[in-house]
N, CA, C and O atoms as a GROMACS GRO file, in nm:
protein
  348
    1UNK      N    1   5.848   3.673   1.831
    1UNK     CA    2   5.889   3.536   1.824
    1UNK      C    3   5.950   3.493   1.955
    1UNK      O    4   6.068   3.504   1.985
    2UNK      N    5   5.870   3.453   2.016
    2UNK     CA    6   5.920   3.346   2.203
    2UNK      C    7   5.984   3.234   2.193
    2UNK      O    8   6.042   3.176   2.284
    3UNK      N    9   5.969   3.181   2.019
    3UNK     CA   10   5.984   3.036   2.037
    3UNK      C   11   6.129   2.984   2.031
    3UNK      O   12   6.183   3.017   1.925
    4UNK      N   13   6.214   2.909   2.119
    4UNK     CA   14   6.327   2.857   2.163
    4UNK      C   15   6.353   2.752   2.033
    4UNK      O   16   6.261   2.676   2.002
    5UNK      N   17   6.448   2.748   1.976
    5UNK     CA   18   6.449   2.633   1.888
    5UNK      C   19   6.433   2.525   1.891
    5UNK      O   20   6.438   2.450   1.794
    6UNK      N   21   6.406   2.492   2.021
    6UNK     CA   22   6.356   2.284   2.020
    6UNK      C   23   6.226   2.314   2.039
    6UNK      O   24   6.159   2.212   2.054
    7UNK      N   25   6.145   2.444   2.046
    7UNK     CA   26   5.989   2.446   2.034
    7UNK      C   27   5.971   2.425   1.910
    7UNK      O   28   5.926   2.321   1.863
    8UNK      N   29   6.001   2.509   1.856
    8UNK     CA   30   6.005   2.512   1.677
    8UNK      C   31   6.017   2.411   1.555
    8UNK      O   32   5.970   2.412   1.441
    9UNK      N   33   6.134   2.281   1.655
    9UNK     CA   34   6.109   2.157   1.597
    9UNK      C   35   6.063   2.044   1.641
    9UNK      O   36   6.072   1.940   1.575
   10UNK      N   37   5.997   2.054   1.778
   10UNK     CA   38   5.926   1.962   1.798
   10UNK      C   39   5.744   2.026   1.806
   10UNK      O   40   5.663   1.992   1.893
   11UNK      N   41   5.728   2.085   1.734
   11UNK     CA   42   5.614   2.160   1.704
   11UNK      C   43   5.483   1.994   1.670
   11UNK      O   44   5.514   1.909   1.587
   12UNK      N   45   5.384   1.988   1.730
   12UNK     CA   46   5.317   1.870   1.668
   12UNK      C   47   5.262   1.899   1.559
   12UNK      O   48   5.256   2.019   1.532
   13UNK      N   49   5.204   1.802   1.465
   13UNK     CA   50   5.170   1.796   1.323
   13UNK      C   51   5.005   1.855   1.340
   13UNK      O   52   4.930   1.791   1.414
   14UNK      N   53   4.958   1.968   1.275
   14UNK     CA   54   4.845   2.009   1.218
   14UNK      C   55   4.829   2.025   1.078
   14UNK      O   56   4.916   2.067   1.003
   15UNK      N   57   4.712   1.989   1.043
   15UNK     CA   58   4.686   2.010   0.855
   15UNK      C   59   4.667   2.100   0.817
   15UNK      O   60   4.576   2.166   0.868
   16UNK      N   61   4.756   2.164   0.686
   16UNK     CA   62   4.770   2.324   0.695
   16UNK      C   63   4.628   2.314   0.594
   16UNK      O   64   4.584   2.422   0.554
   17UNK      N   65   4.562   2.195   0.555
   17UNK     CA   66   4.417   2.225   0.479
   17UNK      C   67   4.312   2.241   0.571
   17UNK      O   68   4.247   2.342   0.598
   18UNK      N   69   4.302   2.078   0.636
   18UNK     CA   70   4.204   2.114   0.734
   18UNK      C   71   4.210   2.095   0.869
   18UNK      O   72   4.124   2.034   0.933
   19UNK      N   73   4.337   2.160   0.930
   19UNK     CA   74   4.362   2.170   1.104
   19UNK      C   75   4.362   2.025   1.144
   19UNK      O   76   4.401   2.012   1.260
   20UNK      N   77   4.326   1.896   1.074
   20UNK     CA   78   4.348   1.760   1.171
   20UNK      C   79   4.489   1.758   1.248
   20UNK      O   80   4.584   1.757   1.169
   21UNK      N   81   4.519   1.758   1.365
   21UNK     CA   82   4.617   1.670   1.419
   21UNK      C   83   4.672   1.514   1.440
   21UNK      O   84   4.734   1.462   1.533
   22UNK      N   85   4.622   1.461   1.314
   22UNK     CA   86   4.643   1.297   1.258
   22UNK      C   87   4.716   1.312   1.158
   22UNK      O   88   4.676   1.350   1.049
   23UNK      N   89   4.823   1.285   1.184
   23UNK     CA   90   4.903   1.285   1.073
   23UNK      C   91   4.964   1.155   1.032
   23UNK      O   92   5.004   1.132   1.146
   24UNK      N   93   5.003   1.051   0.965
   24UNK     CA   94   5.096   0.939   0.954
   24UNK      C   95   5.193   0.967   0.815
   24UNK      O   96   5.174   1.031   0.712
   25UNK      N   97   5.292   0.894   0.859
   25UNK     CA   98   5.414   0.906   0.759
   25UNK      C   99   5.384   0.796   0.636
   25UNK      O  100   5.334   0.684   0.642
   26UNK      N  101   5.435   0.872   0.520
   26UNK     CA  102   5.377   0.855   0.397
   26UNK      C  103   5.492   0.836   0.344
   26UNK      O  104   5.592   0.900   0.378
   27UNK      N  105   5.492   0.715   0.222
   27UNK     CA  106   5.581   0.640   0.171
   27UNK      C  107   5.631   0.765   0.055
   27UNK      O  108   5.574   0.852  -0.011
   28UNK      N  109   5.799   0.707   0.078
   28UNK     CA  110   5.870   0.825  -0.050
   28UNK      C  111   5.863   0.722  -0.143
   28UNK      O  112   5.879   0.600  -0.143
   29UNK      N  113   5.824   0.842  -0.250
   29UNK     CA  114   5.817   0.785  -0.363
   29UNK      C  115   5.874   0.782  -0.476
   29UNK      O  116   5.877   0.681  -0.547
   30UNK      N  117   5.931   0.901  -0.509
   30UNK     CA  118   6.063   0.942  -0.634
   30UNK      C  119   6.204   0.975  -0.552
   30UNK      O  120   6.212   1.010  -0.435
   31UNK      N  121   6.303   0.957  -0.636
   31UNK     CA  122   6.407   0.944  -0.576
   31UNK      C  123   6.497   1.103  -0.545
   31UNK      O  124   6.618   1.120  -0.530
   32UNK      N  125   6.374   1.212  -0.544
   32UNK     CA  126   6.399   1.336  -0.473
   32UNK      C  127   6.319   1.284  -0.355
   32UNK      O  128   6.307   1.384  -0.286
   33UNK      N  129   6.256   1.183  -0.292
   33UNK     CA  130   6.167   1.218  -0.200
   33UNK      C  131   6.305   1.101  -0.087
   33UNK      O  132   6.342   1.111   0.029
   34UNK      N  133   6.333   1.023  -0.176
   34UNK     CA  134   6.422   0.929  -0.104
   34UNK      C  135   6.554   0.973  -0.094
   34UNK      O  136   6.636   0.903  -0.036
   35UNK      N  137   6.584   1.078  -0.141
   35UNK     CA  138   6.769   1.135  -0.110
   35UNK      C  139   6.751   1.210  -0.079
   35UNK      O  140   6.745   1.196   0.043
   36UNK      N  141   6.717   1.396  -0.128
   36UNK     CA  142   6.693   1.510  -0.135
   36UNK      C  143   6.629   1.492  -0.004
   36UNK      O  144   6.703   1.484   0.094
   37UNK      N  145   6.488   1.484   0.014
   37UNK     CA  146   6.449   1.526   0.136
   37UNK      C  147   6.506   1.514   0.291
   37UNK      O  148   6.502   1.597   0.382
   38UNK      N  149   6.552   1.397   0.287
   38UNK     CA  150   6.621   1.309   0.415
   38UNK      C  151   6.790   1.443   0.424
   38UNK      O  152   6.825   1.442   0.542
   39UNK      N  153   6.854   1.510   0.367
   39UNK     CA  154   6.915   1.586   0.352
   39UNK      C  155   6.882   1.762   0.408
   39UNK      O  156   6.953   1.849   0.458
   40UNK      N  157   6.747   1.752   0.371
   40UNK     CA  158   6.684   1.888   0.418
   40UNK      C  159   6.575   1.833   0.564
   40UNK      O  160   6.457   1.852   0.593
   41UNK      N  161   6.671   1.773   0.615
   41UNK     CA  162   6.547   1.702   0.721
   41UNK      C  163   6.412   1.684   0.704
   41UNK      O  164   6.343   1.704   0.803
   42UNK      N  165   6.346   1.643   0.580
   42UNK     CA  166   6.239   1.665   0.584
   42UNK      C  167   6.143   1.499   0.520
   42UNK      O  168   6.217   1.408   0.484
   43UNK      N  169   5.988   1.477   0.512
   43UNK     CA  170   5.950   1.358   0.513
   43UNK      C  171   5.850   1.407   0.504
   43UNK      O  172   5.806   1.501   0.571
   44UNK      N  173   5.765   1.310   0.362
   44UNK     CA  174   5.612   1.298   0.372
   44UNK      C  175   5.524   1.226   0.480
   44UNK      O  176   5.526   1.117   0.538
   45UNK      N  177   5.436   1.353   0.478
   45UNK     CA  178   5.344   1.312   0.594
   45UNK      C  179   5.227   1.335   0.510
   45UNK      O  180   5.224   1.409   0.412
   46UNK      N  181   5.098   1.245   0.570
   46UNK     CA  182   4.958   1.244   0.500
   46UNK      C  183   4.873   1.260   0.596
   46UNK      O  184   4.868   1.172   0.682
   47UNK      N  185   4.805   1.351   0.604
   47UNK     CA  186   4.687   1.350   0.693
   47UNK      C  187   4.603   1.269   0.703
   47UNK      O  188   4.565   1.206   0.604
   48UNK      N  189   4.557   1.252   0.811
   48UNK     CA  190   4.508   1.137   0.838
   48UNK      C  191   4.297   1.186   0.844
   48UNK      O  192   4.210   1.100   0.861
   49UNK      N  193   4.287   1.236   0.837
   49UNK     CA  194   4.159   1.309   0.782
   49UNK      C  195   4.127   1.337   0.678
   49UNK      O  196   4.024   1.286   0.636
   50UNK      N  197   4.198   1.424   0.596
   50UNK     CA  198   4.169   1.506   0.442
   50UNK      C  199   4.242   1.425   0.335
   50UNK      O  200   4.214   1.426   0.215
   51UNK      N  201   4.343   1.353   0.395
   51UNK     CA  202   4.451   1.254   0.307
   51UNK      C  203   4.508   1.362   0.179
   51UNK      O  204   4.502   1.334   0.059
   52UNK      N  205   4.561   1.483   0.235
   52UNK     CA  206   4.662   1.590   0.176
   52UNK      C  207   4.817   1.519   0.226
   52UNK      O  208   4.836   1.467   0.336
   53UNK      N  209   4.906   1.531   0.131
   53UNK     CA  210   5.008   1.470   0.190
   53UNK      C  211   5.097   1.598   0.143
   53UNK      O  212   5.085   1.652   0.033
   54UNK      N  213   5.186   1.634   0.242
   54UNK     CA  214   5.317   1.741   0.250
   54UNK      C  215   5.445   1.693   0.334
   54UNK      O  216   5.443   1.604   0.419
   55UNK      N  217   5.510   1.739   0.311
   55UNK     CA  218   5.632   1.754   0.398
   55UNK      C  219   5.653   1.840   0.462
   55UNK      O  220   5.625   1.958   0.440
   56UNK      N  221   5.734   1.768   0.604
   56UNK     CA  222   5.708   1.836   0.704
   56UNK      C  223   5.908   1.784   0.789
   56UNK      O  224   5.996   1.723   0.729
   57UNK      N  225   5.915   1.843   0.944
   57UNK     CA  226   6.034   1.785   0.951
   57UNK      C  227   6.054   1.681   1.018
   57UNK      O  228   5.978   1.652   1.110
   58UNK      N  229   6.168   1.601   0.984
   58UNK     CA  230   6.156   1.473   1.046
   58UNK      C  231   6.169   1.509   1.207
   58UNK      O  232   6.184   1.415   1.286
   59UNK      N  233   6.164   1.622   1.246
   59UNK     CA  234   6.107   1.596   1.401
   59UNK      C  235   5.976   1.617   1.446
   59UNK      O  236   5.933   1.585   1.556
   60UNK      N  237   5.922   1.667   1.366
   60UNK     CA  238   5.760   1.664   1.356
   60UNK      C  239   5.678   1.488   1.433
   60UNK      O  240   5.703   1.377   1.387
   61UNK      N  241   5.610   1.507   1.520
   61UNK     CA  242   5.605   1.394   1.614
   61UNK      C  243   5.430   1.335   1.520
   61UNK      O  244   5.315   1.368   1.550
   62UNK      N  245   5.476   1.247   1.412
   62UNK     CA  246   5.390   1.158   1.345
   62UNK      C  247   5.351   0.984   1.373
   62UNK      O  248   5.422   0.898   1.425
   63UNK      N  249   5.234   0.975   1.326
   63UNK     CA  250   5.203   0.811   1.332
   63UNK      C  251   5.278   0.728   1.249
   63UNK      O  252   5.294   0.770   1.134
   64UNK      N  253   5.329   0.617   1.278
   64UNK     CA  254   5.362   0.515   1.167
   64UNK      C  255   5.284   0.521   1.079
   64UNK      O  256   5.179   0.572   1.116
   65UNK      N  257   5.288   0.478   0.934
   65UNK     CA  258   5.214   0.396   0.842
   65UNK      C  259   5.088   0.292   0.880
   65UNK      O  260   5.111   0.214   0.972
   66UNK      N  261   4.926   0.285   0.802
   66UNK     CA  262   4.923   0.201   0.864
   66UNK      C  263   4.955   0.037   0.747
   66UNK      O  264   4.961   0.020   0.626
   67UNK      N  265   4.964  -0.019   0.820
   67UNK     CA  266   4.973  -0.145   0.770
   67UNK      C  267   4.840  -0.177   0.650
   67UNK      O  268   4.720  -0.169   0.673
   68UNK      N  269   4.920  -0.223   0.490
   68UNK     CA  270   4.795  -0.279   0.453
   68UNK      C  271   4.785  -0.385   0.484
   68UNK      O  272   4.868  -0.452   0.545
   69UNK      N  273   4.620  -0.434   0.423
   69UNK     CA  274   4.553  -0.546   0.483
   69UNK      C  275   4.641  -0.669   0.430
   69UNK      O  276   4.672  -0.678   0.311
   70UNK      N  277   4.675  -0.754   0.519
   70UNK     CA  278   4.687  -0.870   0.510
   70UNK      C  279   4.665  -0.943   0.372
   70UNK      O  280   4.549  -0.986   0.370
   71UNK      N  281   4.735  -0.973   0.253
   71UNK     CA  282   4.680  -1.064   0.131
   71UNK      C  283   4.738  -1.184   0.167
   71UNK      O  284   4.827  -1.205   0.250
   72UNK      N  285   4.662  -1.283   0.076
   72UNK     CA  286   4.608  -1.430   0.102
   72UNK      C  287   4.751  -1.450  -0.019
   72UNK      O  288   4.766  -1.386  -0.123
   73UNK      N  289   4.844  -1.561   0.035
   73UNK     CA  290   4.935  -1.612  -0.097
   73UNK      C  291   4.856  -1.680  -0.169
   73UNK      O  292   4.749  -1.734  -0.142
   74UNK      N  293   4.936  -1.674  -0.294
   74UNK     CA  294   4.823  -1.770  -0.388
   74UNK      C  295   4.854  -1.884  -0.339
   74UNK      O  296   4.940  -1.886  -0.251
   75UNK      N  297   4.792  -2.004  -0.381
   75UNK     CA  298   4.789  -2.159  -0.367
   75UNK      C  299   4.806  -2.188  -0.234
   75UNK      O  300   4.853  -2.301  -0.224
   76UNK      N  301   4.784  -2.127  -0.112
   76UNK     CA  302   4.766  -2.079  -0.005
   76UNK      C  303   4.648  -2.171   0.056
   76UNK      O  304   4.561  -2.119  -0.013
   77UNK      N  305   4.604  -2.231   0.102
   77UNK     CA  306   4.428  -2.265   0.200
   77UNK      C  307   4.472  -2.238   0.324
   77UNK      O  308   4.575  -2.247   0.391
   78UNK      N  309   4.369  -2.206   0.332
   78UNK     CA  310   4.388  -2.148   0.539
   78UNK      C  311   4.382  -2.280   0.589
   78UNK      O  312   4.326  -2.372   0.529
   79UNK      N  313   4.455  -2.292   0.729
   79UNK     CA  314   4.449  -2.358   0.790
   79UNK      C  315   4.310  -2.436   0.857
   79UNK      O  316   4.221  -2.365   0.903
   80UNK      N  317   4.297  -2.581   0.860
   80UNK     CA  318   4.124  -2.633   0.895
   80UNK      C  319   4.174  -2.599   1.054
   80UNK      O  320   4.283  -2.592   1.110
   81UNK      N  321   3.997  -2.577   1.106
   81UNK     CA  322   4.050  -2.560   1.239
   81UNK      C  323   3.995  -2.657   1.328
   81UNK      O  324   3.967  -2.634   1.446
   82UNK      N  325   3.976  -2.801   1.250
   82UNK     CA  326   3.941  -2.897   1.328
   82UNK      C  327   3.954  -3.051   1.206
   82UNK      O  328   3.937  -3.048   1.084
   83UNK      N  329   3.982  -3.149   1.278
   83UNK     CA  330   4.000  -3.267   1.229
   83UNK      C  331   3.914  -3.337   1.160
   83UNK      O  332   3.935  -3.425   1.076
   84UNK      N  333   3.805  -3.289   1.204
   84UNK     CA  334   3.670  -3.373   1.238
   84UNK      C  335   3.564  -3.348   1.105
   84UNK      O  336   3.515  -3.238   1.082
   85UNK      N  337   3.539  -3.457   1.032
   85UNK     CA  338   3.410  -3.472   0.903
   85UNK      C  339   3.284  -3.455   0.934
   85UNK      O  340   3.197  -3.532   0.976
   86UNK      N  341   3.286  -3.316   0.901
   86UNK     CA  342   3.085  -3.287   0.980
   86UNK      C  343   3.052  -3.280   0.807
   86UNK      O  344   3.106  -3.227   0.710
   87UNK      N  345   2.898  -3.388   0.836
   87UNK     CA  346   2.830  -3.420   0.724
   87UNK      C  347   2.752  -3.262   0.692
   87UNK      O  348   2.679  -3.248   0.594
   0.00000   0.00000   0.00000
């Protein structure tokens, strides 16, 4: 064992299923994932390939979330993008 302890926790994210190095951080979901873990330094991560999700440590160097798509409010109309009455 060579490894210095800030190797050990800044180790980058690989998938212990299928080796991707894409990882993004994955929403906690029960309230062991939202107290308990944050305590044991630790945070779901989801691969970003196989979409296996584990925990890993919060120094583990991961992607944000991505953003879902954009929804339309109800009673909402998009904006016209011109003034003008084409027959």
């Amino acid at each position: 064992m060579n490894e210095s302890p800030d190797t050990a926790m800044n180790q980058s994210y690989r998938c212990r299923d299928c080796g991707s190095e894409v990882g993004f951080r994955s929403r906690r979901r029960t309230l062991t994932e939202r107290f308990i873990l944050p305590l044991l330094l630790l945070q779901p991560v989801r691969c970003g390939e196989c979409f296996r999700r584990d925990y890993r440590l919060i120094f583990t160097p991961v992607r944000d979330r991505l953003s879902d798509a954009p929804r339309m409010m109800p009673g909402k109309q998009p904006a016209p993008t011109s003034n003008r009455n084409v027959a």
